[in-house]
C-alpha positions as CSV (number, residue, x, y, z in Angstrom):
1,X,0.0,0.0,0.0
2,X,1.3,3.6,-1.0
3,X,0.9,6.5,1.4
4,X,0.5,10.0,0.6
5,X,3.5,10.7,2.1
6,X,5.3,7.9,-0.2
7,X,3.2,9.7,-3.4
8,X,4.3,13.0,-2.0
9,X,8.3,12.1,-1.5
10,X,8.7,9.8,-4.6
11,X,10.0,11.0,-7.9
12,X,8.2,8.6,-10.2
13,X,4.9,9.8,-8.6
14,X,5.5,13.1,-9.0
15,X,3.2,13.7,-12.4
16,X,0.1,12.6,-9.7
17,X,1.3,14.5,-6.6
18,X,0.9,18.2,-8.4
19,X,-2.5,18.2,-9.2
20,X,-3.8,16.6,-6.2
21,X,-2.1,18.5,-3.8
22,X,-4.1,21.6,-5.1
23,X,-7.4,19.2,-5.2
24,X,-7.1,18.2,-1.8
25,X,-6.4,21.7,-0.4
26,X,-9.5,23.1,-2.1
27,X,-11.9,20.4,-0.6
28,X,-10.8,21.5,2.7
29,X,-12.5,24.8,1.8
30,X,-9.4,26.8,3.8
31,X,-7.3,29.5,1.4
32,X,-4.8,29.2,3.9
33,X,-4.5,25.5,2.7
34,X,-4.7,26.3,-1.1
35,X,-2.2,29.0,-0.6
36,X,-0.1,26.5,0.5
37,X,-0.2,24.1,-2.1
38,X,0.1,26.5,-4.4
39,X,3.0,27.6,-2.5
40,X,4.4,24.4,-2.8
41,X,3.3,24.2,-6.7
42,X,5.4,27.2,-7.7
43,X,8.4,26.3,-6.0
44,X,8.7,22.7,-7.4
45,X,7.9,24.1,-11.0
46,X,9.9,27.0,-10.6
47,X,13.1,24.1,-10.0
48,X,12.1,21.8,-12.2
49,X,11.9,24.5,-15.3
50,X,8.3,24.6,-16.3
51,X,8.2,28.1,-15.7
52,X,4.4,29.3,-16.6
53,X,3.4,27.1,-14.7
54,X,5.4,28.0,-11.7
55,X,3.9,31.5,-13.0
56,X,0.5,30.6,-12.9
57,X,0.3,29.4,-9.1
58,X,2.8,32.6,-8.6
59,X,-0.4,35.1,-9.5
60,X,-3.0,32.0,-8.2
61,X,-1.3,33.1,-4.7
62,X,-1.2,36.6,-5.3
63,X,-5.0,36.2,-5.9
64,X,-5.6,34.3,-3.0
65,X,-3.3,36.2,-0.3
66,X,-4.8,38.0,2.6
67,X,-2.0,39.4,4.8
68,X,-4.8,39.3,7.8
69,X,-5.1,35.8,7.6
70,X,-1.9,34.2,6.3
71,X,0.6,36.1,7.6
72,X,0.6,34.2,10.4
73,X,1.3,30.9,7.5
74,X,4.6,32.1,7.9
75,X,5.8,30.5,11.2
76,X,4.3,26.8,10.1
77,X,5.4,27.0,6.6
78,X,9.2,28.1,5.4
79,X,9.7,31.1,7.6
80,X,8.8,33.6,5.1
81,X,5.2,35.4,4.2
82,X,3.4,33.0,1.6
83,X,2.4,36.9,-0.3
84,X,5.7,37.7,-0.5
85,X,6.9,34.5,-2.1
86,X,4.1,35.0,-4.3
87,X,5.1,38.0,-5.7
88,X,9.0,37.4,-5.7
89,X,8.7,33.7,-7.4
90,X,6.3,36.0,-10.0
91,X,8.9,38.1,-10.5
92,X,11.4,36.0,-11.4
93,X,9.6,33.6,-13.8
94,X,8.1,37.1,-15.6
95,X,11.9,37.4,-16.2
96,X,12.4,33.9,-17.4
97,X,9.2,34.3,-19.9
98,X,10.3,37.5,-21.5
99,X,8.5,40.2,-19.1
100,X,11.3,42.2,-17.8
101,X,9.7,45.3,-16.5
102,X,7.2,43.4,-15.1
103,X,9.8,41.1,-12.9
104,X,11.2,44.3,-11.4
105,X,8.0,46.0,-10.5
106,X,6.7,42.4,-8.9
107,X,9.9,42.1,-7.4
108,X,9.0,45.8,-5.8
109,X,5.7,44.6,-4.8
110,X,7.5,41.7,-2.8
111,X,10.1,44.2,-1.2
112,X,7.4,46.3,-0.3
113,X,5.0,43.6,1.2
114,X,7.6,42.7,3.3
115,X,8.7,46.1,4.5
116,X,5.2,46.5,6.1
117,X,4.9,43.2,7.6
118,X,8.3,44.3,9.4
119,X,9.1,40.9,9.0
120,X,13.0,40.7,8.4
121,X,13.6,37.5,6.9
122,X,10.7,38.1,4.7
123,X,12.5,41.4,3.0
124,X,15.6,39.1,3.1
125,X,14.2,37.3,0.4
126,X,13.2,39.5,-1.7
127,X,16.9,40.8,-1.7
128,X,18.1,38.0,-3.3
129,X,15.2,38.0,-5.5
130,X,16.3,41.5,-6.8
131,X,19.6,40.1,-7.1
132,X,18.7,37.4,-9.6
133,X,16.6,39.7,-11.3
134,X,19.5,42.1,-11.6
135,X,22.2,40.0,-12.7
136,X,19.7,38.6,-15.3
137,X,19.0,42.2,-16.3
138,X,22.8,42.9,-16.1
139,X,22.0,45.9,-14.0
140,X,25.2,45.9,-11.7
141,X,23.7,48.6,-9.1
142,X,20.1,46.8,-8.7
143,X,22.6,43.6,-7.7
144,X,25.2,46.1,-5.3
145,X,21.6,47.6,-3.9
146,X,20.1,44.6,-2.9
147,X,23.6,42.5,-1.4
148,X,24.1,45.8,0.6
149,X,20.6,45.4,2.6
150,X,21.2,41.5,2.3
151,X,24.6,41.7,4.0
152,X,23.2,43.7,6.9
153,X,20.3,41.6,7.5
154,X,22.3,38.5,7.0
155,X,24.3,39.7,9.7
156,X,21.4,40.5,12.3
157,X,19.9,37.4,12.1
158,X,22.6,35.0,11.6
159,X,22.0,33.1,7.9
160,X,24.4,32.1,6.8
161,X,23.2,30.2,3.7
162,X,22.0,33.9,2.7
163,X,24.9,35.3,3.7
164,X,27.3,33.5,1.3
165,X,25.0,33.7,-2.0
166,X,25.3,37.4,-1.2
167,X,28.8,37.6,-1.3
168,X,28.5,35.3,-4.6
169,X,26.8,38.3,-6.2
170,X,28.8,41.3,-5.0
171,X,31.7,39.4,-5.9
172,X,30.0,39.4,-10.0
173,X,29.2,43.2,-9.2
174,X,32.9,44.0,-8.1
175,X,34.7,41.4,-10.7
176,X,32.4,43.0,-14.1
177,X,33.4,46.4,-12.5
178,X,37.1,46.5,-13.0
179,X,37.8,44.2,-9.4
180,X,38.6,41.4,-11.2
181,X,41.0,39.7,-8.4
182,X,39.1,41.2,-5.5
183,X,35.3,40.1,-7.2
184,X,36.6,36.7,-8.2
185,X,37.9,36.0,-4.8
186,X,34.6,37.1,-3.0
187,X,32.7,35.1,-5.7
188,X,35.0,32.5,-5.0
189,X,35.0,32.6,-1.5
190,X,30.7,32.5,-1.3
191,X,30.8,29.8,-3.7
192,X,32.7,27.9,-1.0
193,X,31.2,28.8,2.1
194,X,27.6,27.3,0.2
195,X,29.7,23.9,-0.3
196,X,31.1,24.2,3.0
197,X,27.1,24.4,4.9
198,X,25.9,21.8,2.5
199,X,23.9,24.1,0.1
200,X,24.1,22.5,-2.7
201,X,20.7,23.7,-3.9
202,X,20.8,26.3,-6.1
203,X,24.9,26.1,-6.9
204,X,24.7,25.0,-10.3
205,X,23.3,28.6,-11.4
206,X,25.8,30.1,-8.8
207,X,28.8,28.7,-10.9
208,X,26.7,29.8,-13.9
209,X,27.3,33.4,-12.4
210,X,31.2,32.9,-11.7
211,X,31.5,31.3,-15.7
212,X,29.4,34.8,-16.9
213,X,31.7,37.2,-15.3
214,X,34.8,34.9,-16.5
215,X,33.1,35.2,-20.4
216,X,33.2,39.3,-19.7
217,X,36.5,39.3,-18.1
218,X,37.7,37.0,-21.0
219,X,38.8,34.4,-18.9
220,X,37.9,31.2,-20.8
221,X,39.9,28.6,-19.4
222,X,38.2,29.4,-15.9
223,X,35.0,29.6,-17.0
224,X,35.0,26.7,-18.5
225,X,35.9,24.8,-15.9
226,X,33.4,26.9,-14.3
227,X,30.1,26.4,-16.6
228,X,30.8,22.5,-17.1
229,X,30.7,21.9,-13.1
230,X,27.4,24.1,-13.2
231,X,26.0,21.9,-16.0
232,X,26.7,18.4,-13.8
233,X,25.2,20.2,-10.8
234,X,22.2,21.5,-12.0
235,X,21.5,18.1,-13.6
236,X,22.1,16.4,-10.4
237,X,20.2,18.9,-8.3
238,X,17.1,19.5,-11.5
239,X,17.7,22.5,-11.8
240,X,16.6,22.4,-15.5
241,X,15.8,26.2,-15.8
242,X,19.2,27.1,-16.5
243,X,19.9,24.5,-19.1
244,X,19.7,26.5,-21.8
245,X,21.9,29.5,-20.6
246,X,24.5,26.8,-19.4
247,X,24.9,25.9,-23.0
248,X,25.1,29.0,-24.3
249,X,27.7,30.6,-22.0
250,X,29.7,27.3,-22.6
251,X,29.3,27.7,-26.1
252,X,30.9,31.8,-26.0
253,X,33.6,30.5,-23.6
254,X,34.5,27.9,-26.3
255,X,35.1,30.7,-29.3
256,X,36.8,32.4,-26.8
257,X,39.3,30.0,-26.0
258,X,39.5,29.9,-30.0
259,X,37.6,26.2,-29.9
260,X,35.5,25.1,-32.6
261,X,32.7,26.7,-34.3
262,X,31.1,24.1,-35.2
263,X,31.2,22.8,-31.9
264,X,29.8,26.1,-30.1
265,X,27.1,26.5,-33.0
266,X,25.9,22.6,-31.7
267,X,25.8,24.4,-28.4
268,X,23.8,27.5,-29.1
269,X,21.5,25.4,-31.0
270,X,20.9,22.9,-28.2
271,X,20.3,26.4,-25.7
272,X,17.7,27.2,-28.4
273,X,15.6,24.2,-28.2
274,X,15.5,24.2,-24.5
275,X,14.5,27.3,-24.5
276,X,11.7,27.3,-27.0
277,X,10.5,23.8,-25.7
278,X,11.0,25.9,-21.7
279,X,9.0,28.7,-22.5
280,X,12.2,30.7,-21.9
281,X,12.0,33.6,-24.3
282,X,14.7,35.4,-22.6
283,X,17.2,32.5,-23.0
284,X,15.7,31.9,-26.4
285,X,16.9,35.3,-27.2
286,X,19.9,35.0,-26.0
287,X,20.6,31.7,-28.0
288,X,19.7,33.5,-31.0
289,X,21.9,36.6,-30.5
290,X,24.8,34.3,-29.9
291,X,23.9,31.9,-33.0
292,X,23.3,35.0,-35.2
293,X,26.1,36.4,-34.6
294,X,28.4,33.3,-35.4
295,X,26.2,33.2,-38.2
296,X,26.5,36.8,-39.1
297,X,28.5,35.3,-42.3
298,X,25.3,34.2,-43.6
299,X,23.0,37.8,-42.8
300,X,19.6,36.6,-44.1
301,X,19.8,33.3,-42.0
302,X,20.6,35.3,-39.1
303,X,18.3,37.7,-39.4
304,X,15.3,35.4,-40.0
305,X,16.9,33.4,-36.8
306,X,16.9,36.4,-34.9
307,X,14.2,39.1,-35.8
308,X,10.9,37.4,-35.3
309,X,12.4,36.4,-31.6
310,X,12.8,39.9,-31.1
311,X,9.6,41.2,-32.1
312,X,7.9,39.2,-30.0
313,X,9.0,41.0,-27.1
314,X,6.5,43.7,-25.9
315,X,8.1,45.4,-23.0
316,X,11.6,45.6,-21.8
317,X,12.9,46.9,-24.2
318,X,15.3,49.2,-22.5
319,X,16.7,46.3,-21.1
320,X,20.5,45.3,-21.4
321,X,19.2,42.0,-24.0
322,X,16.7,43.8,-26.6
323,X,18.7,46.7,-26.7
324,X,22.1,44.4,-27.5
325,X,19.3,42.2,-30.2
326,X,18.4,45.4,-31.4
327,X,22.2,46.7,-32.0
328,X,22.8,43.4,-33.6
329,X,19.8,43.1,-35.9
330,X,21.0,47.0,-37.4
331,X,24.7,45.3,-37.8
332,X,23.5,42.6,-39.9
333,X,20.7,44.3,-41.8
334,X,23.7,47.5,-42.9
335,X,25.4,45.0,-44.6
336,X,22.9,44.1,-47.1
């Protein structure tokens, strides 16, 4: 006979476990309940890549949050305000499926919430959400903004899981900024404080970070090393979100150590699928600037590759990624 708790902790039963765990929440006729499970609905989709649908129980929890009644969630249940985690975990998969503006102002919305429920850990959270959503935006001072407050509360309260994936981004902040030794040694030194505590969660996208600032520092051979460890951790740990960046920065650290072409076009091509069959337009366009541009020899392939991607997009566009697409879409349509 299979328990619920067997369904619940078993991998194989996994495809039954996500609906039902909204079904039986709902028949208890308790929002606090269905808040929950769809708590618990966005974090396992937001790991396991399928990000609209960790999108969808995102703004299902939004809906159903009433800080009068489930604040008080937050001692039973993770340690932070279910609202909150709403509106951060919104945030960041509005990044992932091409809504820039709207991660940030989401993200603000979280920071916010938190702020007034004076609930310290809370805000903690949303710090790191601002840093992801910073370093995915490439916007150095959003990143150096948030780690700041993180570092302080961090400090108060004595987290130190929090307190080294801070370090981890104001290391990228200080190593894109001209600090190359200092910033790589702070990057380095977070990334080993998380292996040190046993946080292995989340670390394939963390050495992700250290092989990005080693691809704008030029540093291939590090990065490298860097991107292929992240690539065996995040399959290890599902963290199949970043699959298709992984690729791609592995396949711009290849040209730049002079590799193959052929072999880093098979790896912006593989970053394309995933992220077409992902949902993830902002990697997708980020596969396609890097495959247009090693395909900038052939300007009407690229530009058909490219150009439809970026018209798709409908806000952000100030953002660090459609204004680079844009820049490269002008390059290859002059030379017609």
């Amino acid at each position: 006979m299979i328990t619920l708790f067997e369904v619940a902790s078993s991998p194989e039963h996994s495809w039954f476990m996500k609906p039902l765990v909204v079904a039986l929440s709902e028949s208890l006729r308790d929002s606090g309940w269905t808040l929950q499970a769809h708590h618990a609905m966005w974090t396992t989709h937001l790991w396991d890549g399928d990000l609209a649908e960790s999108h969808a129980h995102a703004l299902a929890g939004i809906a159903l949050y009433d800080r009068a009644r489930h604040h008080a969630d937050t001692h039973a249940f993770g340690g932070h305000d279910p609202g909150v985690c709403a509106h951060g975990t919104a945030g960041i998969t509005s990044w992932f499926l091409g809504r820039a503006d709207q991660a940030m102002h989401l993200a603000g919305q979280a920071g916010d919430l938190a702020l007034q429920l004076d609930h310290p850990y809370s805000r903690l959270v949303t710090r790191f959400d601002f840093m992801l959503i910073g370093w995915l935006r490439r916007e150095p001072q959003v990143v150096r903004d948030a780690a700041e407050e993180a570092l302080t509360i961090c400090n108060r309260l004595g987290v130190p899981d929090y307190l080294a994936v801070t370090r981890i981004f104001l290391g990228w902040v200080r190593a894109t900024a001209g600090e190359v030794d200092a910033g790589l040694a702070l990057l380095e030194d977070g990334l080993a404080e998380c292996r040190e505590i046993g946080a292995e969660r989340n670390l394939g996208s963390y050495l992700l970070l250290l092989a990005d600032a080693c691809l704008t520092m030029k540093l291939s051979e590090r990065g490298l090393v860097a991107v292929e460890e992240a690539g065996q951790l995040a399959a290890r740990a599902g963290e199949s979100r970043w699959a298709s960046e992984i690729l791609r920065v592995q396949g711009e650290l290849t040209l730049l150590r002079g590799g193959s072409p052929q072999v880093a076009e098979s790896l912006f091509m593989r970053a394309l699928d995933i992220a077409r069959k992902q949902g993830t337009r902002a990697f997708e366009l980020r596969a396609a600037m890097s495959l247009a541009r090693l395909r900038s020899d052939r300007r009407n392939e690229a530009l058909a590759l490219l150009e439809p991607i970026y018209r798709s997009f409908t806000e952000g566009l100030d953002s660090s990624d459609l204004r680079a697409a844009r820049m490269l879409l002008r390059e290859l349509a002059s030379h017609h």
